[in-house]
N, C-alpha and C positions, 0 to 999 in steps of 0.2 A: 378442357379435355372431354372428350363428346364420346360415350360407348352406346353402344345400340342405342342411339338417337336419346340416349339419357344422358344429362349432366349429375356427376357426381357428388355426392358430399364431400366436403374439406374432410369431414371423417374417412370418409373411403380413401380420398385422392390421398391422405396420408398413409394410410395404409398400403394403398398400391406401390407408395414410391419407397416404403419401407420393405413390400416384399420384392422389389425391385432392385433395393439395396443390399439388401441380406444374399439374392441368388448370387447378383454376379459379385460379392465381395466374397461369401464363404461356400458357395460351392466350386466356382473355376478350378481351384488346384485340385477338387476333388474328387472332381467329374474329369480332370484329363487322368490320374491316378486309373477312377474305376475301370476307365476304358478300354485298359488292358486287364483289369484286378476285378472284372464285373464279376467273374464266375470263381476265385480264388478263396475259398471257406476263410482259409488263414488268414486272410487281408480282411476281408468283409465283417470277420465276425466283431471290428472297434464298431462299428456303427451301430451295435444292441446295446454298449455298456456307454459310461457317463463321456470318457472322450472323445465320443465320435456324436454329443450333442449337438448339432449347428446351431441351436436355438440359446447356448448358454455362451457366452465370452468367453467364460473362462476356459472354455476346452478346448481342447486342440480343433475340433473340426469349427467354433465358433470363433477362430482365429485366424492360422493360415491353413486350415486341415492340415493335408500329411507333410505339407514341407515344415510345420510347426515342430515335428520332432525328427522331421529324415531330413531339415534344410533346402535350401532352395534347390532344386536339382532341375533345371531347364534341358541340361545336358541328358539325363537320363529319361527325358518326356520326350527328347528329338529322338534317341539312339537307344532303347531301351538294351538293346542287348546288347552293346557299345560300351556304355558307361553304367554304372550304380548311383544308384540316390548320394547323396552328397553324406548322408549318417546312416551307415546301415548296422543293426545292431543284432543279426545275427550271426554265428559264427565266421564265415564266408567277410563278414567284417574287417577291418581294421583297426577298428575303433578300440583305445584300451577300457577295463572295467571303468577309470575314473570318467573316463572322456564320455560314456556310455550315461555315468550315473549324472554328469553334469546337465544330461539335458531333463533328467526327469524331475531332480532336485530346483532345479529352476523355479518351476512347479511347485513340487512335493517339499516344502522347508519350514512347516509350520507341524504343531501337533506332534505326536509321537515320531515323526520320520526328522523332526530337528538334530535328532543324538546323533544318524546316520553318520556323519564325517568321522567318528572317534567309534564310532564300531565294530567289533570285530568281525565283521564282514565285510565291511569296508577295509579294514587292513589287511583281510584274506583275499583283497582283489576281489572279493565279488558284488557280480553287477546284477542291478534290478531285474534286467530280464533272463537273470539265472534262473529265477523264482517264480517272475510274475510274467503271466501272458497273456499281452497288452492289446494282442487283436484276436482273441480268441473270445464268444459268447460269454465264456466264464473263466475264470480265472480260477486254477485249482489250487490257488495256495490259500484264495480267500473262502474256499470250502470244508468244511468238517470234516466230509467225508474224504476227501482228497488229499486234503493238505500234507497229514503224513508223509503221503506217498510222493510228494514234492522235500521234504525237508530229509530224508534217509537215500535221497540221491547222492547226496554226501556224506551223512552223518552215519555211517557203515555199523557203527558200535553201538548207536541205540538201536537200527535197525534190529538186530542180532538180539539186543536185551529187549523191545518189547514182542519179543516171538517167543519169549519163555512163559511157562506158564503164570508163575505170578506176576502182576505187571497191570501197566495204567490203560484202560481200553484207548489204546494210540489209534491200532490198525480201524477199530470201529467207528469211529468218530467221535465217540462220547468225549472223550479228552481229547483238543487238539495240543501241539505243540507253543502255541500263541497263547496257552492258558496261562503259562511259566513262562514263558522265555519272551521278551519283545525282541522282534529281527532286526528292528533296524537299531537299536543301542538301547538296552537296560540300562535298570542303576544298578544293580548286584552284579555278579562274578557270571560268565557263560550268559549274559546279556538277559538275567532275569528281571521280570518287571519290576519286584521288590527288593529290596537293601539288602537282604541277607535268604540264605536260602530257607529257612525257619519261616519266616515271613509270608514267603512264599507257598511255603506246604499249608501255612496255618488261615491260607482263604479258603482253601476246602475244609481241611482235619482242625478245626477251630477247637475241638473237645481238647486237642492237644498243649494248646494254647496256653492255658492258665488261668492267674496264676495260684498256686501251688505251693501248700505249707513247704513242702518237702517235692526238691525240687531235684529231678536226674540229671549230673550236670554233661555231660556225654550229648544230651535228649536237648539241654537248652544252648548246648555249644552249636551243635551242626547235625541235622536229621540225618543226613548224609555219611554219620558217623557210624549209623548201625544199616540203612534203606541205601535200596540199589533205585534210585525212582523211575528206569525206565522200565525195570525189569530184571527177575530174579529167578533163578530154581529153587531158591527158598523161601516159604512161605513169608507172608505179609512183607513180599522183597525186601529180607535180609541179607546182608553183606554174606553170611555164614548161619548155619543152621543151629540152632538151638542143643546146647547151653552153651556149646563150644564159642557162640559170640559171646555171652556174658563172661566168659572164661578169659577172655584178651583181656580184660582188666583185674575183673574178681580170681585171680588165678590161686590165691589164698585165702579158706573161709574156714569159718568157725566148724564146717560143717564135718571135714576132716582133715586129717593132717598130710592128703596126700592129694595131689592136683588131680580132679575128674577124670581128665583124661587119660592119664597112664593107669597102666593092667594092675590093678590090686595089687596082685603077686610080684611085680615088681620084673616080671622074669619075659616080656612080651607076652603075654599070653590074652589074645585077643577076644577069649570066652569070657573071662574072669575082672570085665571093665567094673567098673564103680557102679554104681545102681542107680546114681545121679543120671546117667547118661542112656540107660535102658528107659526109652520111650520114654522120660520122663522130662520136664524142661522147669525153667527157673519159674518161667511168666505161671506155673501150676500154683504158687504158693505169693509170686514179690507180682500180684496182677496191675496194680498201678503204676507200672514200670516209666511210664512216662514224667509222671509225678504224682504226688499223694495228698488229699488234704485229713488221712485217717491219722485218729490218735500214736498208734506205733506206724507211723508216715514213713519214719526213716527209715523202714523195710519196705516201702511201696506194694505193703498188704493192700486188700482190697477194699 
Protein backbone atom coordinates (compact mmCIF):
# COMPACT_ATOMS: atom_id res chain seq x y z
CA UNK A 1 0.00 0.00 0.00
CA UNK A 2 1.79 2.95 -1.62
CA UNK A 3 1.03 6.87 -0.05
CA UNK A 4 2.60 9.77 -1.40
CA UNK A 5 4.95 7.63 -3.48
CA UNK A 6 6.12 6.24 0.23
CA UNK A 7 5.82 2.69 1.27
CA UNK A 8 4.78 2.20 4.84
CA UNK A 9 6.00 0.61 7.91
CA UNK A 10 4.27 -2.61 9.17
CA UNK A 11 4.18 -0.23 12.09
CA UNK A 12 2.27 2.34 10.43
CA UNK A 13 0.25 0.08 7.92
CA UNK A 14 -0.87 -1.43 11.57
CA UNK A 15 -1.72 1.43 12.72
CA UNK A 16 -3.73 2.81 9.77
CA UNK A 17 -5.85 -0.48 9.67
CA UNK A 18 -6.37 0.00 13.42
CA UNK A 19 -7.58 3.54 13.02
CA UNK A 20 -9.58 2.22 10.21
CA UNK A 21 -11.09 -0.23 12.43
CA UNK A 22 -11.82 1.80 15.31
CA UNK A 23 -13.77 4.70 12.86
CA UNK A 24 -16.04 2.53 11.12
CA UNK A 25 -16.80 0.06 14.19
CA UNK A 26 -17.24 2.86 17.06
CA UNK A 27 -18.07 5.81 15.42
CA UNK A 28 -20.99 4.72 12.68
CA UNK A 29 -23.95 4.61 15.25
CA UNK A 30 -22.45 7.76 16.54
CA UNK A 31 -22.05 9.89 13.74
CA UNK A 32 -25.64 9.00 12.45
CA UNK A 33 -26.91 9.94 16.32
CA UNK A 34 -24.82 13.35 16.14
CA UNK A 35 -26.38 14.22 12.80
CA UNK A 36 -29.36 15.43 14.04
CA UNK A 37 -27.99 15.79 18.11
CA UNK A 38 -24.79 17.95 16.55
CA UNK A 39 -26.00 21.01 18.21
CA UNK A 40 -28.15 19.51 21.23
CA UNK A 41 -26.02 20.68 24.76
CA UNK A 42 -28.24 17.70 26.38
CA UNK A 43 -26.98 14.95 24.05
CA UNK A 44 -23.44 16.11 23.45
CA UNK A 45 -22.39 16.96 26.79
CA UNK A 46 -21.71 12.25 27.24
CA UNK A 47 -18.90 12.91 25.06
CA UNK A 48 -16.70 15.13 27.87
CA UNK A 49 -17.19 12.42 30.61
CA UNK A 50 -15.84 8.67 30.75
CA UNK A 51 -18.85 7.11 28.62
CA UNK A 52 -18.75 8.82 25.65
CA UNK A 53 -14.78 7.51 25.60
CA UNK A 54 -14.28 5.68 22.03
CA UNK A 55 -10.89 4.97 22.80
CA UNK A 56 -11.90 2.69 25.98
CA UNK A 57 -13.98 -0.78 25.38
CA UNK A 58 -15.55 -0.46 28.09
CA UNK A 59 -17.68 2.45 27.44
CA UNK A 60 -20.46 2.84 25.85
CA UNK A 61 -19.12 4.97 22.91
CA UNK A 62 -16.11 2.29 22.67
CA UNK A 63 -18.88 -0.30 22.11
CA UNK A 64 -22.02 0.36 20.21
CA UNK A 65 -22.18 4.30 21.30
CA UNK A 66 -25.65 5.26 21.75
CA UNK A 67 -27.58 2.26 20.71
CA UNK A 68 -25.30 0.49 23.75
CA UNK A 69 -27.74 2.07 26.10
CA UNK A 70 -30.80 3.41 23.92
CA UNK A 71 -30.75 -0.14 21.80
CA UNK A 72 -30.70 -0.79 18.41
CA UNK A 73 -33.01 1.87 17.01
CA UNK A 74 -32.67 1.66 12.88
CA UNK A 75 -36.23 2.75 13.09
CA UNK A 76 -35.67 5.89 14.89
CA UNK A 77 -32.42 6.83 12.56
CA UNK A 78 -34.92 6.42 9.33
CA UNK A 79 -37.98 8.31 11.00
CA UNK A 80 -36.76 10.29 13.80
CA UNK A 81 -39.84 11.93 14.53
CA UNK A 82 -41.88 8.73 13.64
CA UNK A 83 -40.44 6.41 16.05
CA UNK A 84 -38.25 6.83 19.58
CA UNK A 85 -34.88 5.12 20.13
CA UNK A 86 -35.76 1.66 21.15
CA UNK A 87 -34.78 2.64 25.30
CA UNK A 88 -35.56 6.00 26.05
CA UNK A 89 -35.08 6.85 29.65
CA UNK A 90 -36.57 10.10 29.98
CA UNK A 91 -39.97 10.80 31.22
CA UNK A 92 -41.72 10.91 27.72
CA UNK A 93 -40.40 7.00 28.25
CA UNK A 94 -41.94 3.77 28.90
CA UNK A 95 -39.47 2.20 30.26
CA UNK A 96 -40.14 1.09 34.13
CA UNK A 97 -37.54 2.26 37.07
CA UNK A 98 -36.27 -1.56 36.98
CA UNK A 99 -36.20 -1.86 33.17
CA UNK A 100 -34.36 1.63 33.28
CA UNK A 101 -31.75 0.43 35.99
CA UNK A 102 -31.23 -2.97 34.07
CA UNK A 103 -29.28 -1.30 31.38
CA UNK A 104 -27.02 0.65 33.55
CA UNK A 105 -26.28 -2.25 36.18
CA UNK A 106 -25.37 -4.29 33.35
CA UNK A 107 -22.39 -2.15 33.65
CA UNK A 108 -22.46 -0.79 37.05
CA UNK A 109 -22.49 -4.28 39.21
CA UNK A 110 -19.29 -4.21 40.90
CA UNK A 111 -18.09 -1.90 43.86
CA UNK A 112 -20.36 -0.08 45.94
CA UNK A 113 -23.41 -0.06 43.36
CA UNK A 114 -23.41 -4.22 43.94
CA UNK A 115 -26.02 -3.65 47.12
CA UNK A 116 -28.34 -1.55 44.47
CA UNK A 117 -30.89 -4.60 43.92
CA UNK A 118 -31.95 -4.65 47.79
CA UNK A 119 -31.86 -0.83 48.20
CA UNK A 120 -34.19 1.30 49.31
CA UNK A 121 -34.17 3.10 46.31
CA UNK A 122 -34.41 0.38 44.44
CA UNK A 123 -37.58 -0.65 46.14
CA UNK A 124 -38.89 3.19 45.97
CA UNK A 125 -38.80 2.50 42.17
CA UNK A 126 -36.24 4.78 41.77
CA UNK A 127 -34.17 4.95 38.74
CA UNK A 128 -30.53 5.92 37.98
CA UNK A 129 -31.34 8.68 35.91
CA UNK A 130 -33.57 10.19 38.71
CA UNK A 131 -30.23 11.23 40.11
CA UNK A 132 -27.57 11.03 37.68
CA UNK A 133 -27.16 12.92 34.39
CA UNK A 134 -25.71 10.80 32.03
CA UNK A 135 -25.23 13.20 29.07
CA UNK A 136 -24.71 16.24 30.81
CA UNK A 137 -20.76 17.75 31.16
CA UNK A 138 -21.14 17.17 34.78
CA UNK A 139 -23.06 15.21 36.78
CA UNK A 140 -24.58 17.22 39.85
CA UNK A 141 -25.09 14.35 42.13
CA UNK A 142 -21.24 13.56 41.82
CA UNK A 143 -20.62 17.25 42.91
CA UNK A 144 -20.30 18.86 46.40
CA UNK A 145 -21.54 21.59 45.62
CA UNK A 146 -24.56 20.41 43.90
CA UNK A 147 -25.48 17.25 45.06
CA UNK A 148 -27.63 18.58 47.95
CA UNK A 149 -29.60 20.24 45.72
CA UNK A 150 -30.17 16.70 43.72
CA UNK A 151 -30.89 14.60 46.94
CA UNK A 152 -33.80 17.22 48.76
CA UNK A 153 -35.66 16.85 45.24
CA UNK A 154 -37.33 14.22 47.34
CA UNK A 155 -36.11 14.16 50.60
CA UNK A 156 -38.59 17.48 51.52
CA UNK A 157 -37.84 16.81 55.48
CA UNK A 158 -34.16 17.10 55.53
CA UNK A 159 -34.55 19.78 53.12
CA UNK A 160 -36.58 21.85 55.67
CA UNK A 161 -33.95 20.53 58.76
CA UNK A 162 -30.74 21.71 57.16
CA UNK A 163 -32.26 25.30 56.52
CA UNK A 164 -32.38 25.84 60.28
CA UNK A 165 -29.90 27.19 61.92
CA UNK A 166 -28.06 24.65 63.68
CA UNK A 167 -27.21 22.04 61.28
CA UNK A 168 -24.43 20.10 59.01
CA UNK A 169 -23.21 22.60 56.13
CA UNK A 170 -25.45 20.46 53.48
CA UNK A 171 -26.55 23.53 51.36
CA UNK A 172 -22.54 24.60 51.23
CA UNK A 173 -20.88 21.77 50.22
CA UNK A 174 -18.77 21.09 53.11
CA UNK A 175 -20.81 18.00 54.07
CA UNK A 176 -22.33 16.15 51.27
CA UNK A 177 -25.02 13.62 51.70
CA UNK A 178 -22.58 10.54 50.37
CA UNK A 179 -20.54 11.43 53.46
CA UNK A 180 -23.48 9.15 55.58
CA UNK A 181 -25.63 7.62 53.57
CA UNK A 182 -24.31 5.38 50.35
CA UNK A 183 -27.31 5.66 47.62
CA UNK A 184 -27.07 2.80 46.08
CA UNK A 185 -27.53 0.31 49.37
CA UNK A 186 -25.67 0.79 52.88
CA UNK A 187 -25.14 -1.64 55.63
CA UNK A 188 -26.92 0.56 58.35
CA UNK A 189 -30.69 1.57 58.52
CA UNK A 190 -31.65 4.80 55.93
CA UNK A 191 -28.81 3.17 53.64
CA UNK A 192 -25.90 4.38 55.81
CA UNK A 193 -22.46 3.47 54.87
CA UNK A 194 -21.61 2.14 58.32
CA UNK A 195 -23.52 -0.69 60.69
CA UNK A 196 -24.89 1.50 63.02
CA UNK A 197 -25.55 5.17 63.11
CA UNK A 198 -22.85 5.86 66.04
CA UNK A 199 -20.45 4.45 63.55
CA UNK A 200 -21.27 6.75 61.38
CA UNK A 201 -21.26 9.96 63.31
CA UNK A 202 -17.97 8.60 64.93
CA UNK A 203 -15.72 9.21 61.46
CA UNK A 204 -16.09 12.72 61.86
CA UNK A 205 -16.88 13.27 65.97
CA UNK A 206 -14.11 10.48 66.78
CA UNK A 207 -13.64 12.58 70.41
CA UNK A 208 -16.90 10.98 70.92
CA UNK A 209 -15.85 7.64 70.32
CA UNK A 210 -14.30 6.36 73.39
CA UNK A 211 -13.90 4.38 75.16
CA UNK A 212 -15.04 5.64 78.41
CA UNK A 213 -14.69 4.73 82.12
CA UNK A 214 -18.17 5.92 82.56
CA UNK A 215 -20.08 5.50 79.75
CA UNK A 216 -23.84 7.62 78.70
CA UNK A 217 -25.74 4.86 77.84
CA UNK A 218 -28.65 7.01 75.76
CA UNK A 219 -24.98 8.46 73.87
CA UNK A 220 -23.71 4.82 73.17
CA UNK A 221 -27.21 3.40 72.22
CA UNK A 222 -28.10 5.78 69.31
CA UNK A 223 -26.69 9.66 68.74
CA UNK A 224 -29.85 10.06 67.13
CA UNK A 225 -31.28 9.76 70.62
CA UNK A 226 -30.58 13.16 71.79
CA UNK A 227 -29.13 15.01 67.65
CA UNK A 228 -31.49 15.92 64.89
CA UNK A 229 -28.38 15.39 62.29
CA UNK A 230 -29.67 17.27 59.52
CA UNK A 231 -30.66 19.92 61.43
CA UNK A 232 -32.18 21.63 64.46
CA UNK A 233 -33.49 25.06 66.22
CA UNK A 234 -31.63 23.89 68.87
CA UNK A 235 -28.30 24.25 69.43
CA UNK A 236 -25.58 21.46 68.86
CA UNK A 237 -28.91 19.96 66.78
CA UNK A 238 -30.70 18.83 69.81
CA UNK A 239 -33.93 16.92 69.53
CA UNK A 240 -35.10 19.66 72.45
CA UNK A 241 -33.57 22.31 74.09
CA UNK A 242 -31.67 22.27 77.13
CA UNK A 243 -32.43 20.71 80.25
CA UNK A 244 -35.78 19.88 79.11
CA UNK A 245 -33.83 17.02 77.08
CA UNK A 246 -31.99 15.78 79.94
CA UNK A 247 -35.41 15.92 81.82
CA UNK A 248 -37.06 13.03 79.37
CA UNK A 249 -35.07 10.62 81.44
CA UNK A 250 -33.51 12.33 84.54
CA UNK A 251 -37.13 13.62 85.35
CA UNK A 252 -36.22 12.73 89.26
CA UNK A 253 -33.02 14.04 90.77
CA UNK A 254 -31.29 14.46 93.98
CA UNK A 255 -31.42 18.08 93.02
CA UNK A 256 -35.09 18.45 94.13
CA UNK A 257 -38.06 16.94 95.02
CA UNK A 258 -39.99 18.58 92.28
CA UNK A 259 -39.63 18.05 88.48
CA UNK A 260 -37.74 21.20 86.62
CA UNK A 261 -40.18 21.99 84.79
CA UNK A 262 -43.48 22.68 86.63
CA UNK A 263 -43.89 26.28 88.49
CA UNK A 264 -42.42 26.11 91.93
CA UNK A 265 -45.52 27.15 93.25
CA UNK A 266 -47.33 24.51 92.13
CA UNK A 267 -50.33 26.85 91.03
CA UNK A 268 -49.07 27.61 86.96
CA UNK A 269 -47.41 30.36 87.59
CA UNK A 270 -45.07 30.71 84.70
CA UNK A 271 -42.58 33.50 86.64
CA UNK A 272 -41.94 31.36 89.63
CA UNK A 273 -40.03 28.23 87.35
CA UNK A 274 -37.28 26.23 89.14
CA UNK A 275 -33.85 28.07 88.72
CA UNK A 276 -32.60 24.82 87.07
CA UNK A 277 -34.38 26.09 83.93
CA UNK A 278 -33.45 29.97 84.04
CA UNK A 279 -30.52 30.12 81.48
CA UNK A 280 -29.14 27.63 83.24
CA UNK A 281 -28.42 23.99 81.62
CA UNK A 282 -27.12 20.43 82.87
CA UNK A 283 -23.98 20.32 80.35
CA UNK A 284 -22.87 23.74 82.99
CA UNK A 285 -21.82 21.29 85.57
CA UNK A 286 -22.30 17.04 83.99
CA UNK A 287 -19.64 18.60 80.81
CA UNK A 288 -18.57 15.11 79.74
CA UNK A 289 -22.03 14.21 79.01
CA UNK A 290 -20.98 12.02 76.27
CA UNK A 291 -18.81 10.03 78.58
CA UNK A 292 -16.17 10.45 81.35
CA UNK A 293 -12.89 8.92 82.02
CA UNK A 294 -12.92 11.58 85.48
CA UNK A 295 -12.57 10.03 88.94
CA UNK A 296 -16.46 11.13 90.00
CA UNK A 297 -17.16 9.92 85.95
CA UNK A 298 -20.40 8.85 87.08
CA UNK A 299 -21.57 12.33 87.03
CA UNK A 300 -19.80 13.17 83.59
CA UNK A 301 -18.00 16.18 85.46
CA UNK A 302 -15.38 17.43 83.46
Amino acid sequence: MKQNGVYPTLGAMALLLLAGLYAGAAFSAGDSCLSCHEDDAGVKGIMYRAHGQAADHRMPAGDAMCEACHGQSDAHADKPRANKPARVFSAIGKLTADEKNAVCTDCHKTGHQKAWPTSEHASADVSCVNCHEVHSTQDRVQKKQKQFTVCVGCHVEQKVDAGKFSRHPLKEGVVVCTDCHDTHGGKGPSMLKQFTVNETCYECHTEKRGPFLFEHEPVQDDCTNCHVPHGSVHDNMLMVRMPQLCQQCHDDTSHRGYDYAQPVDGRGNPFLESSYIKGKQCLSCHGEIHGSNHASGGAYFE
